[in-house]
C-alpha positions in Angstrom: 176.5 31.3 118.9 177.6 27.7 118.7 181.4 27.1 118.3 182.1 24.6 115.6 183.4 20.9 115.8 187.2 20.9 115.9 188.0 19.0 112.6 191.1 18.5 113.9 189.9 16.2 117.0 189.7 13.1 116.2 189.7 9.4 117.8 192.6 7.4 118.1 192.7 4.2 119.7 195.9 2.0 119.7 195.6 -1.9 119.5 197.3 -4.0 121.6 198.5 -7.2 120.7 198.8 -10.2 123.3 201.8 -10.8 124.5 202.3 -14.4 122.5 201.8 -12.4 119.5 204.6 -10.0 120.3 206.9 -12.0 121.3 209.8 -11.6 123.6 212.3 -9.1 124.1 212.1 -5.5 124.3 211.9 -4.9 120.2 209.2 -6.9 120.0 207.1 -3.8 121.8 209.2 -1.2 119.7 206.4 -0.5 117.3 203.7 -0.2 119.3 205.9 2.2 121.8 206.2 4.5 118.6 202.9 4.5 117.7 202.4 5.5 121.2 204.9 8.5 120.6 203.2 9.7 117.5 200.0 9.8 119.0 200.9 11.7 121.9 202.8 14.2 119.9 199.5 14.7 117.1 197.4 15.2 120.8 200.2 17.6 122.1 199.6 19.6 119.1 196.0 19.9 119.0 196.3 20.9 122.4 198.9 23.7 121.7 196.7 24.7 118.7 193.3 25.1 120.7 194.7 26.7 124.1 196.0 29.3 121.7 192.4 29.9 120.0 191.1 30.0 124.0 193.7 32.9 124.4 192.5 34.3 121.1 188.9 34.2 122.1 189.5 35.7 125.4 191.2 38.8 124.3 188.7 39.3 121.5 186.0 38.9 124.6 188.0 41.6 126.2 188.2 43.6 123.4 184.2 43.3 122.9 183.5 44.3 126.5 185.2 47.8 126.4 
């Protein structure tokens, strides 16, 4: 049985601007550092969500074996 492609997963890729384009000063890099934070936290989450169907798959394994 083959699992099936996590529609959640998907590619993310961030963009980084030169430097000149930027700017100077530490707000200049604000929005890409949130960006940064909201794709960590969407990861965090898909993580979360598919260590807990692992769990749920092993104890339905474990079920199936007894």
């Amino acid at each position: 049985m083959k699992p099936e492609p996590n529609a959640d997963l998907q590619t993310q890729s961030i963009k980084i601007p030169s430097a000149a384009a930027l700017g100077s000063g530490k707000e200049a890099w604000r929005p890409l550092a949130l960006r940064a934070v909201d794709i960590n936290a969407d990861l965090s989450a898909t993580i979360k969500r598919q260590a807990q169907t692992l769990c749920d798959a092993r104890a339905e394994l474990e079920l199936l074996r007894r």
